[in-house]
C-alpha positions in Angstrom: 2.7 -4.4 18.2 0.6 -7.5 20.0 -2.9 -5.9 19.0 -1.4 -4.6 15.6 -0.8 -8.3 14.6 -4.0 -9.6 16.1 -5.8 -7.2 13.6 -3.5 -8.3 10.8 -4.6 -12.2 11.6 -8.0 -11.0 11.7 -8.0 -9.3 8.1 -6.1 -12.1 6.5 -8.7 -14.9 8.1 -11.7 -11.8 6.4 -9.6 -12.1 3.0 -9.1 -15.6 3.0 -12.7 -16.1 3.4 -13.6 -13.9 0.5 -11.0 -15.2 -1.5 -12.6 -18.8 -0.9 -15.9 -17.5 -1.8 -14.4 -15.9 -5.0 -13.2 -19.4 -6.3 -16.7 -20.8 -6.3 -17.9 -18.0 -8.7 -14.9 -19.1 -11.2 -16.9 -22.5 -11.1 -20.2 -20.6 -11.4 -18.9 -18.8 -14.2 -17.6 -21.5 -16.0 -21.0 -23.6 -15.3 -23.4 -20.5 -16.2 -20.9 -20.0 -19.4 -21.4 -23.9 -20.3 -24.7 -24.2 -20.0 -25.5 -21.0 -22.6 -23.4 -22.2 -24.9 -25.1 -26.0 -24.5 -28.7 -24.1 -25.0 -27.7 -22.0 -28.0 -26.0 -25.0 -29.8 -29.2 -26.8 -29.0 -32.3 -24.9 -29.3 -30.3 -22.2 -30.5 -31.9 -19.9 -27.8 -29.4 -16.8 -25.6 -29.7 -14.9 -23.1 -28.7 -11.9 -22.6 -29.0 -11.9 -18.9 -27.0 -15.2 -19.2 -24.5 -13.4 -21.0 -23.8 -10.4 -18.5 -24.0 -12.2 -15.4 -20.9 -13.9 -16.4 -18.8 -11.3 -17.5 -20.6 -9.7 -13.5 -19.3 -12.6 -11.8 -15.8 -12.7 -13.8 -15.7 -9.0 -12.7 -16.5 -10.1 -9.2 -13.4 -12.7 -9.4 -10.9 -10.1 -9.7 -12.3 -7.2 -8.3 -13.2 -9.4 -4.8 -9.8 -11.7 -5.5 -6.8 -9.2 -5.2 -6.9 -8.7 -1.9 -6.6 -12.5 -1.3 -3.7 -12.7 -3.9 -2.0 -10.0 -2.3 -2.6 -11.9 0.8 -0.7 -15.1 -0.8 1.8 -12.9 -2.1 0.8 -13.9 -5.8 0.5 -10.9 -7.5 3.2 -10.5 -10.3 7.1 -9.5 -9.2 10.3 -8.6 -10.6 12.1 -11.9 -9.1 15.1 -11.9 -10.8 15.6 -8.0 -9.3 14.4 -9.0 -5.8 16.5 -12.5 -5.2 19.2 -10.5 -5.3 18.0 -7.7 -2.6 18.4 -8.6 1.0 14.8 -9.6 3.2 15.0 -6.3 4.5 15.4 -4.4 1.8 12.6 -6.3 0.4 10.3 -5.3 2.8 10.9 -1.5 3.2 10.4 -1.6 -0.7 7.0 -3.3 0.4 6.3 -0.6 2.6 7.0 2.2 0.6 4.9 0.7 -2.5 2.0 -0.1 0.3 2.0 3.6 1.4 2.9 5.6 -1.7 1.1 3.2 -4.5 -1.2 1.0 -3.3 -3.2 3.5 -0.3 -3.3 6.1 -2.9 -4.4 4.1 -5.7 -7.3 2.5 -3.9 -8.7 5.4 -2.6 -9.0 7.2 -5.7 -10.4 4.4 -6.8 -12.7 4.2 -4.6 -13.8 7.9 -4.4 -14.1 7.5 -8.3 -16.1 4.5 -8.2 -18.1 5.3 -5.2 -20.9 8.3 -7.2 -21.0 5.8 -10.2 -22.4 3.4 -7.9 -25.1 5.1 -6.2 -26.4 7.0 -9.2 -27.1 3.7 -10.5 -28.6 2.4 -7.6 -30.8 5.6 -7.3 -31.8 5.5 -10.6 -32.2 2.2 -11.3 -30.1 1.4 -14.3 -30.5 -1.0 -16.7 -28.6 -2.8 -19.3 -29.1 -1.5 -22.8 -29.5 -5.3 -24.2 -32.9 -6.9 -24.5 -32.9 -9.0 -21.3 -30.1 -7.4 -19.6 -29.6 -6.8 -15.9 -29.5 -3.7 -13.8 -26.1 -1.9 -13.5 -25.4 -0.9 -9.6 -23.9 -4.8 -8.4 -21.3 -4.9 -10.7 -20.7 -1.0 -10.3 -20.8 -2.0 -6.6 -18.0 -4.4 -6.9 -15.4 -1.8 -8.1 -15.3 -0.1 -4.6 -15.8 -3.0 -2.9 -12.8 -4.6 -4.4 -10.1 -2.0 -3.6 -12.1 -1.2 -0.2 -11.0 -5.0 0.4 -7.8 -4.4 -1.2 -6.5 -1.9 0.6 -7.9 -3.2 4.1 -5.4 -6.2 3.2 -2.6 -3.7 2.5 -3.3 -2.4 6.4 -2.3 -6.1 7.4 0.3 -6.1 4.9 1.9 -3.4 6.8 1.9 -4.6 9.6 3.5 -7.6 8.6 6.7 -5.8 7.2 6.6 -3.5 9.9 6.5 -6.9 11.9 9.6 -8.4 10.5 11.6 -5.1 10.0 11.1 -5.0 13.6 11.8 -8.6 14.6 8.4 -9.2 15.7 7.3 -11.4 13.0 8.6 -13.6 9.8 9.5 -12.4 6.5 6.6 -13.2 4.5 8.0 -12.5 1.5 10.5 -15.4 1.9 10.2 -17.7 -0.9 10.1 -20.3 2.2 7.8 -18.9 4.0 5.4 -19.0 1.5 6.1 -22.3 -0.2 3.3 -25.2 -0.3 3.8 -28.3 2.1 4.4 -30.3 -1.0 6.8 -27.7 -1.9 8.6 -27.5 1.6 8.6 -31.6 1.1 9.8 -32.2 -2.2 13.0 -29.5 -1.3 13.9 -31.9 2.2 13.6 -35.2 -0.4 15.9 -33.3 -2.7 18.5 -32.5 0.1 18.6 -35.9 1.1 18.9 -37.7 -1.9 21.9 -34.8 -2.4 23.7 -35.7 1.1 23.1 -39.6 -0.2 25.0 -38.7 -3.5 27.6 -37.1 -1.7 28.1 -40.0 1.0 28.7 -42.5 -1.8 31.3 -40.2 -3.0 
């Protein structure tokens, strides 16, 4: 299990990595998106290429970004249904959807994506807009981003396999993934409690 978990450190410190370089295209975006609109209030000049590389770069947020909010277990759950399910139940749950949903879904996806891809590249394709840009990067980013997806899904794994085992936390505790701020504000909130209840 030793080198299992060393490989699972080593794929979330790749996915955090990404996942930082994915927030600097939101402000890219946002910049690239602000300045167009600036210049066509303006001088009442667009571009097209202007135009696509946004919606390329908001593509390349999410695409490139769900592995790194799988990592930070932020993806959406059913709380009120899991609360009530016990840590390990949780996690063979995990597992199951890892295996059965999320391998499967990923590499279809990425066999689909994969010949859409390279015919562009091959061929060179262009956008159909006056000024646009060519095709295969952001065709690119579709297998990329389930390629990284499900490589964060192996550590994923591992980690449930981890705790199931007692080799490792639950990661899915609300706990263990709270904030410092978070962990912080629930100690002030205990002891101001035990304070009430000494005065009592």
């Amino acid at each position: 299990m030793t080198p299992l978990l060393a490989l699972s450190r080593l794929i979330d410190k790749i996915t955090t990595g990404v996942g930082k370089f994915t927030m600097w295209l939101i402000l890219a975006t946002t910049l690239i998106s602000a300045g167009n609109a600036i210049v066509r209030k303006i001088f009442n000049v667009s571009s097209n290429g202007l135009l696509e590389i946004q919606w390329y770069l908001f593509a390349a947020v999410f695409l490139m970004g769900a592995g790194y909010g799988f990592l930070k277990n932020s993806h959406v759950r059913i709380d009120f249904i899991a609360t009530r399910l016990s840590a390990r139940t949780r996690n063979w749950i995990d597992v199951v959807g890892i295996v059965g949903v999320l391998f499967p879904f990923c590499i279809l996806s990425v066999a689909l994506a994969w010949p859409l891809f390279t015919n562009a590249l091959a061929s060179g394709e262009m956008s159909q807009n006056a000024g646009g840009l060519i095709r295969w990067p952001v065709y690119g980013l579709i297998p990329m981003g389930f390629a990284l997806l499900a490589i964060q899904g192996v550590s994923e794994l591992i980690k449930r396999f981890a705790f199931l085992f007692g080799r490792g936390p639950d990661v899915l505790s609300h706990e263990e993934g709270d904030t410092p701020e978070e962990r912080e504000l629930r100690e002030l909130e205990a002891i101001a409690a035990s304070k009430l209840a000494g005065e009592h």
